[in-house]
Each structure stands twice: as C-alpha cells, then as structure tokens.
N, C-alpha and C positions, 0 to 999 in steps of 0.2 A: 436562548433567544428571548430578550425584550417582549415585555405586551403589546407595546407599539410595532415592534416589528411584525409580529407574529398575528395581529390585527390587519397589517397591509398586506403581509404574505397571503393572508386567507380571503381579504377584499378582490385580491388581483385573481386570487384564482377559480373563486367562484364567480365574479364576471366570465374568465373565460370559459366558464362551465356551463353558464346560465342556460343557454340550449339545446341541453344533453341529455335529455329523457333519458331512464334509464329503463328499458326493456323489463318486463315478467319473465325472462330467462332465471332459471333456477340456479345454475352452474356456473363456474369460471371455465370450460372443459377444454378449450383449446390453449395449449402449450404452442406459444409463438414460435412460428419457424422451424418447424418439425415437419416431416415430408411421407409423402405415401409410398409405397415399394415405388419404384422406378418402375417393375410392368403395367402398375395400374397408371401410371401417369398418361395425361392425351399429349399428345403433340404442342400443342399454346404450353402444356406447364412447364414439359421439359425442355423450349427452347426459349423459357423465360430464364430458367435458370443458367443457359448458353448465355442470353445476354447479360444477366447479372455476373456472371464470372467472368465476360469476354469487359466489359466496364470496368470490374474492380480491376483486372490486369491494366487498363488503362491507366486508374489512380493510380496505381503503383507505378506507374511509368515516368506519368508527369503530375500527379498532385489531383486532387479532388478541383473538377469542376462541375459544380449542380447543373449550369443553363446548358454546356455541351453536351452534360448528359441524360437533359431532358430530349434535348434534341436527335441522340441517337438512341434512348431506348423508346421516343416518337416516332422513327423511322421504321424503327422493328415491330415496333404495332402495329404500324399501316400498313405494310406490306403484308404482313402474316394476316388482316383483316380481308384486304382487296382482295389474297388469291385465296382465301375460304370464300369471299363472299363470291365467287364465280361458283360456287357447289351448293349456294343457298335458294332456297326457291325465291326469296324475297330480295334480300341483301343489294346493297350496291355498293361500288368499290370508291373511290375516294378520285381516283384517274379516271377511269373508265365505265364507271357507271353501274349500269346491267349489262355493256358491251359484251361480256366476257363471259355469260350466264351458260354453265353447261346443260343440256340435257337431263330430263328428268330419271335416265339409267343412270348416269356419269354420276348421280352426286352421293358418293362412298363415302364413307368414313375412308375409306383407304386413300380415295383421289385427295379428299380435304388433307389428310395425313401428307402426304406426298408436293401437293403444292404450298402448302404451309412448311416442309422443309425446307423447298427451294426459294419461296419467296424471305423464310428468317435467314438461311445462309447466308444469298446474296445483296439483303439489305447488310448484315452485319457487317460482311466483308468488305461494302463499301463506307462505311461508317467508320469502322475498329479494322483498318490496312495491317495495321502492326499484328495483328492478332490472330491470319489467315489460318497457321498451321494448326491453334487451336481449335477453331470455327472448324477445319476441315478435316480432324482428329474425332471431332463429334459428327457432324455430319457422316462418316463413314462408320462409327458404331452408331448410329442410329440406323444402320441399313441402308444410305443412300451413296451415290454416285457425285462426289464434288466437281467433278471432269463433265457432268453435264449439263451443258448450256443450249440446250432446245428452247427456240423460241414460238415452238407449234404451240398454239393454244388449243389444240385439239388433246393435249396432254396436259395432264397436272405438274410435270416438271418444265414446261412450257410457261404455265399462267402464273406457273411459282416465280422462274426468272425476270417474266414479261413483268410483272406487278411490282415487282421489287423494283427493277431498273426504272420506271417509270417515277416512283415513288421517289427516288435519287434523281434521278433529271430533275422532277418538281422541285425541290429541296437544294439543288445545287446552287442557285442563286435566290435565295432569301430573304439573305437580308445577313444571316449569320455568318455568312465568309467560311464556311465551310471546309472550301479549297482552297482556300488563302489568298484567292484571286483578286480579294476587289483592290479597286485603284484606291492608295490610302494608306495600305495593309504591309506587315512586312512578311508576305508569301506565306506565313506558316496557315496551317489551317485554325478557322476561328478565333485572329488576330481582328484587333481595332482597327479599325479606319477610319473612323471619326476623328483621331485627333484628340482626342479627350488628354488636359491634364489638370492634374487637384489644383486647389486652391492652395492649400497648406501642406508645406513641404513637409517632411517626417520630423526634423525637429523642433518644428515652431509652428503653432499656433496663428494662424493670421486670420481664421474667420473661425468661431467657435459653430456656427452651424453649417460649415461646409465638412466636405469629408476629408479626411486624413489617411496616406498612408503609414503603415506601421515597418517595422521592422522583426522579424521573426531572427530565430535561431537554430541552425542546424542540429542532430545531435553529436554531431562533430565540432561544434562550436563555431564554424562559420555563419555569417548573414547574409541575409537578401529581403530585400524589399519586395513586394509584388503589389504590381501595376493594380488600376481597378479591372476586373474581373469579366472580360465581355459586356463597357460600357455600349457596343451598338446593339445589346440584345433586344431592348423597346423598339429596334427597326425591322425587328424579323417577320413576319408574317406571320398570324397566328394558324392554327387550322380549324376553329369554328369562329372565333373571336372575328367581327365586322374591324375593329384594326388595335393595334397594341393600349393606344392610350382611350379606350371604351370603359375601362373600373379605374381611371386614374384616383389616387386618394386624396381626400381633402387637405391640404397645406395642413403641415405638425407644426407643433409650438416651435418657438427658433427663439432666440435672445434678443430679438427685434420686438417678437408678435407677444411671447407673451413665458416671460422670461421667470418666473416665480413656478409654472406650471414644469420647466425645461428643468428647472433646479429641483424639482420636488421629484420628478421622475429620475433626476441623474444619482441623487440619495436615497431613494428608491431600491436601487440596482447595486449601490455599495452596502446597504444592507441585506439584502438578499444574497449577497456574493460571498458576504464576510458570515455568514450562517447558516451557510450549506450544513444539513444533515448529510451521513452518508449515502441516505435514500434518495435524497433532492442529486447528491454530487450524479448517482446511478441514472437519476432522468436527462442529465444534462450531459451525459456520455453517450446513453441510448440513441436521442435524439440530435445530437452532434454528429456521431458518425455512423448512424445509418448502418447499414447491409453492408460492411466493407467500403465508407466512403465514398455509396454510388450516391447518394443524396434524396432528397425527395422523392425525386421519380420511382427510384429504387427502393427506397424504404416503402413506398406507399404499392407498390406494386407488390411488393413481397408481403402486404398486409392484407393483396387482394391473393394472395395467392392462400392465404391462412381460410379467408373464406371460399375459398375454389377447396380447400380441404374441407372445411367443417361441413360445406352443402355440396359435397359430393358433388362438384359439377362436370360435366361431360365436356369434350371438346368446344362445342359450338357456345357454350356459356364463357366459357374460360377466354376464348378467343373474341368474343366482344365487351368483355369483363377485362380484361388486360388493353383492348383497345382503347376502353372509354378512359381509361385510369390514366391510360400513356400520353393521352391528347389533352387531356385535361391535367396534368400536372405540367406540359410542358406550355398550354397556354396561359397559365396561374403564372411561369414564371416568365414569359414575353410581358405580360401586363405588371407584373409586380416592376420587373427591372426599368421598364417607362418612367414608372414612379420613382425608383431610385434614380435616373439617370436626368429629370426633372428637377428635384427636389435636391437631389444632390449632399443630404443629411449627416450629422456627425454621429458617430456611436460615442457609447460610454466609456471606453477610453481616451479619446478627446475629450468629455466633456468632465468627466471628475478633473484631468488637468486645469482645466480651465475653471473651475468652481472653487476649485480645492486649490489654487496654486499656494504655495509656499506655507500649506498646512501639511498636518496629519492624517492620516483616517488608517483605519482597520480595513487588511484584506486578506484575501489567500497568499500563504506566505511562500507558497511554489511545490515542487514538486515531493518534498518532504514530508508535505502534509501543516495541517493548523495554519492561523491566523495572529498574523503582529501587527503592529500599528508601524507604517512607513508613511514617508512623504508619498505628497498624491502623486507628484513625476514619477512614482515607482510601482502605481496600480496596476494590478495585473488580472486579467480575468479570469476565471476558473477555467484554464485549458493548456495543454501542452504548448512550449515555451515556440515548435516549430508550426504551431499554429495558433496565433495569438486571438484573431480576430477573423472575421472571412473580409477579403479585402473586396470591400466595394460599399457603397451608402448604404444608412440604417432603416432609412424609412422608404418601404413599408420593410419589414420581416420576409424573405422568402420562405423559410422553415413554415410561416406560420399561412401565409395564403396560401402556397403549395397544397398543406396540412388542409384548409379550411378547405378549398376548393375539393379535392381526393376524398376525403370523409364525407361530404355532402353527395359526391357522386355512389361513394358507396354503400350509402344510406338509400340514396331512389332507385339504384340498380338493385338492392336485394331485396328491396321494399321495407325494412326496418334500421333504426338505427344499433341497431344490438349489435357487441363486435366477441364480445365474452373470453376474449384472449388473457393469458398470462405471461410476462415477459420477466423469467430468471437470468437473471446477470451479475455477475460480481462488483460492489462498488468501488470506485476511483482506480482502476485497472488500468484504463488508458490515461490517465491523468499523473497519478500521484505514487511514487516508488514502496510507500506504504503493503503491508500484508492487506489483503480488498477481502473484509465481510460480504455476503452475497442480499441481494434485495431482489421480493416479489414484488413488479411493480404489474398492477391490476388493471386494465384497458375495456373495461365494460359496454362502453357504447365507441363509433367512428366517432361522432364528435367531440366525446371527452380527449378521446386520443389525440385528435387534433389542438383541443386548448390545451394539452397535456407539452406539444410539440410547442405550440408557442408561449406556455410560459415558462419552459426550459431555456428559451433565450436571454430573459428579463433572468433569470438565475444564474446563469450561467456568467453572467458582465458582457454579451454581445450588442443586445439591444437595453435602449427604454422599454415600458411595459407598450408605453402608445404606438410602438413599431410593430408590438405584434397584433396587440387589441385589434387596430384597425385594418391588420393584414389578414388573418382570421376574417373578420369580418368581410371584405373582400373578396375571398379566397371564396365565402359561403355564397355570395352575390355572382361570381362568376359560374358557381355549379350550378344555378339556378337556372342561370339563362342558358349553359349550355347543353343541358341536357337534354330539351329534346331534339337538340339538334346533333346532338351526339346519336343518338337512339334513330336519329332520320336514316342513319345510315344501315342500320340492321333492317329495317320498318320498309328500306325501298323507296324512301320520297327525299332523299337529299339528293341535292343537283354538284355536280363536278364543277367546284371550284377554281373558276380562270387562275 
C-alpha cells in the first residue's frame, strides 16, 4: 500500500472513530456469537433466535432485504414488549397502554414466559406466512400450544395473541405495503407504489449524480437486474421518530455542487478497494452479510444479544434491550431511505465509470483473488459477482446510520460504551474461490463497531466515505433523541401512538 493511500485509509478511519472512548475493560472476553445452554436462555433470547432463523429462511427465499426486515424483526419486538409489559408494574404497551396491566399475583415469570410466546408466535407468523411450520415446530418444543388462539386477556396466551394482532393491524397500513395492497403496487407484499423509475438506465450513464441500476450475475450465469429497493420506505411511519424526513441529511457533493470533492471521494474508494488486506477483505464480508444476510436489524440485534450474554441478563432486561435495538434500527432505516429517496445519489460504481471513462485504473480482479489494472467500464467492487452493489441510492449509508443509531442505543442502555467482543472469521470466504486465512477482528467499544461497519463500505467499493461519515453521524443523532422516548415505554409515561 502507497503512503498516500495508507495516510487516507488511516484519516477515514480515525474520523469514523473519533468518538469511541475506549472503556478500562481489561479483556477482549467475549467471543462473538456464542450462546448460553438453551436452559439458561429466557424466553426474549430464544425467540430472537426463532426470529433470526425464521428471517434468514426468508433471505434464502427471496434475497436479502434490510428495510423489510427491519420491519418484521420491528414487529417482533413490539409484540413480545406489549404482552410482557402487561406483567410489568410500570410498563406500557405500545397499542394499549397500561390497558392490559395484570394484577400484582399474575406477574410470573411464568405468565411473562407464556405471553411472550404467543405474542412472538403470532407476530412472526404474520410477518414470515412462508415460514408457519417452522415458527410452529418451535413454538411446540418450547412447550406451547400453536392451536391456541384465546383472546381472554385474563390469560397470558390471551395478551400474547391480543398484543401481537394489534401490533399487525397497526402495521398493516404504514406506509410499507406490507400486504401488497396499496393502489400503485403490483399486489406482492412490500412492492412500490410510488412509481419510482432511475434516471440512468443500466447501460448509460445519463446523470452521474443520480442512481444507477446494475446488473448482477447468477451462479448459474444468468442476469437480472433489480429494481430500487423499497423506494417508498421514507413513507412509512416511524415508531418514535415525529415523521421519516426529521435527520434528513445535508445535500452531498454532486458534480454540480462541488465536483473536485465527488472526484477525490470517487479515488478514494478505488484505492481503498484495490488494497484490501486480507484483514480489511474479512471487515467487509463481516459487515456485508451480517447474521445470515438478516441485515442490520439482525446483525445489531445479535450484538445485543452478545451483551444480554456477557451481563447475564434476565428476561425483563433482554426483552426491552431487544425492544429498544428493534425500533431504533428500523427507525434509522425509515429516515436513512428518505434521504436516499430525496437525494437520489450515485454509488462508486457509476461514478469511477464516469471519472475514469476510457481509462485504466487498478482493481479487484474478481473472484480468483488479486488486483489488474482494467478499463474503468470493467470496475468491480469487492463483492460476489450475484451481488454487485445493494440496489438502491448511496447517500446516506444504511449500514452505517443503522450501525450509528444501534451502537449509540447500546451505549445508554448498558450505561457504557465498552462492547469487548471478538469476531473470528475466515478471510474472503464469501467472496473469493481462494484457500481463506482466518482474521481476529477486535470490537472494543459499540461505537468503534459502528465506524468499523461504516468504513467497511467506503472499502468494500459500495459507497464514498461521505455516505457513510454523515450516515454514522446521523445514525448517532437519531439515538439521541430517541432514547428517551424509547425508555418512556418501560418507565410508564409514553402515550399510544394514533
């Protein structure tokens, strides 16, 4: 690596670092993603893990979508929060309030147990339809009854049902099309209906700061193009956020505004892409595909669940610790996609074409592994050839508001930002046909973790650095403000949301 390069690689990433105290923790002691016996688990952990596997079945089905699946492991927060907080002395539910407040006998760990199965069931099953038999393969070895559908709220399989279907009626009409219903929409569930189409068709170039579809490759060698990505997601409702476009971000450079800054970020990201270590390639795999391609939600949830291990936490911790995480990664991505859906941004694959046309430059040579110098119509970004790019506008960074937003919450929920995790993985595994060397990569505080996740983008060839910088940055400004109005809901002073 160049001194110049190797100068901006360490400028970018100590900006994104800058506000990551790094804790008096002694240890690295937690190994990422490791689980406690299954009988020690409470009820919130083991049916986070039902949602994490009932989600990645989903990917598998039809392809990784982050905003859909902010939105149904959102669902499953809320439900599993409403029908515990009916067993809380304090708590209110998110539909109902205190309406639902059992008696000072009634509130068991067994009852919380019980209607926290039925409230995750029956949100799941309305969320992930494809996925019933598995949802009700667990549900029956967890020791419950999937056939029961009481809606006595004098019973915890009652407040379970009641709280979940509520939570779906709320949710049915959003704003996200859910059902596939809205006028506009072609009937599948969480289809457009806006109407949205690019500026620049996949071959050509016709505005260098609009967005671009790409073209992907099968590993069968067939193509397909994909559409932008749930362009109406800026119209959804948040659930603490006053309305989607409240953190919209300040206009990015464009070839208009200020066209020397756009070119210095677009070279930027060809060098950084063309000098992956094998260490950097393992950040930008890590962070690309998450927990099984659930996405942010997922990755950031499964980072709250590392701390629900390291602080031994108890059900009632866990289950507003998974709340907070689920609301707030899925409001980070209603506000980020505004911005995309405003702004409307090219990523660095449009933009090295358009810099670079009928030059050379150095990049990853594909999945063989190393770097040749090609024409810039042949740049490619460090990622599998069936997923070239995530199809939708660059600015701001989802990865990295998502990231800012979730780290900030998990920093005021445990009161530090110390995260002391370790994450072993093998490098370019998912990438590159190569034998994969293995990399410790070291996650010291929530916030590092977070500029860790958004400068894995600016490395990887998805975004410029400025899509993640100011999405981070964002990300951190949303957890701010919503925090205590996340915590209103445990604390007994939030009000039910028209």
């Amino acid at each position: 690596m160049s001194r110049t390069s190797r100068a901006a690689l360490a400028a970018f990433a100590l900006s994104a670092c800058a506000e990551s105290p790094r804790a008096p923790a002694p240890e690295y002691a937690l190994t990422r993603g490791e689980h406690v016996p299954f009988a020690e688990q409470n009820e919130a952990y083991r049916w986070l893990d039902v949602t994490q596997e009932a989600c990645a079945r989903d990917v598998e089905r039809i392809g990784a979508k982050p905003t859909v699946l902010s939105h149904q492991m959102m669902i499953w927060a809320v439900a599993m929060f409403d029908a515990w907080a009916a067993y809380d002395e304090r708590a209110v539910g998110s539909r109902f309030g205190g309406e639902l407040r059992r008696p000072l006998a009634e509130r068991t760990t067994a009852n919380k147990r019980t209607a926290i199965a039925y409230a995750s069931y029956r949100a799941l099953c309305g969320v992930l339809p494809e996925h019933v038999a598995y949802l009700r393969e667990r549900m029956v070895a967890f020791g419950f009854d999937p056939d029961d559908r009481s809606v006595d709220t004098s019973t915890p399989q009652g407040i379970g049902n009641v709280t979940a279907q509520a939570v779906l009626d709320y949710r049915a009409h959003d704003g996200s099309n859910r059902l596939g219903d809205e006028p506009g929409g072609d009937g599948t569930p969480y289809s457009d209906y806006t109407g949205y189409q690019p500026v620049n068709p996949v071959d050509r170039i016709v505005d260098p700061d609009r967005w671009q579809p790409i073209t992907f490759t099968r590993p069968d060698g067939t193509k397909f193009t994909p559409g932008y990505l749930t362009p109406q997601w800026g119209m959804v409702k948040p659930f603490v956020l006053e309305s989607p476009a409240q953190f919209r971000a300040e206009p990015p450079p464009t070839t208009r505004t200020d066209d020397a800054k756009l070119r210095e970020q677009t070279d930027l990201v060809l060098r950084y892409n063309a000098e992956l270590t094998d260490e950097q390639k393992a950040i930008v795999e890590f962070m690309r595909d998450g927990p099984r391609s659930t996405g942010q939600s997922g990755h950031w949830l499964r980072f709250a669940q590392d701390v629900s291990r390291r602080d031994h936490n108890g059900l009632d911790a866990d289950v507003k610790l998974y709340f907070a995480i689920a609301v707030t990664a899925f409001d980070a991505f209603v506000s980020c996609w505004e911005t995309k859906r405003f702004y409307d941004t090219s990523r660095p694959w449009t933009l090295v074409r358009h810099y670079h046309a009928g030059q050379k430059v150095r990049g990853w040579a594909g999945p063989q592994g190393g770097v040749v110098e090609m024409a810039a119509e042949e740049w490619h970004p460090y990622s599998p050839y069936v997923f070239v790019t995530p199809p939708f506008p660059g600015y701001t960074s989802g990865h990295a508001t998502v990231s800012g937003a979730c780290a900030k919450v998990l920093e005021l929920f445990t009161g530090s930002d110390w995260y002391g995790a370790v994450e072993v993985r093998p490098c370019c595994a998912l990438t590159e046909e190569k034998s994969a060397t293995e990399a410790r990569l070291v996650l010291p505080t929530f916030s590092s973790t977070s500029a860790l996740a958004a400068q894995s983008r600016a490395l990887g060839g998805y975004h410029i650095p400025i899509d993640n910088d100011v999405g981070l940055r964002i990300g951190r400004e949303i957890a701010a403000w919503s925090w205590p109005r996340i915590r209103a809901y445990w604390d007994g002073t939030a009000k039910v949301r028209p």
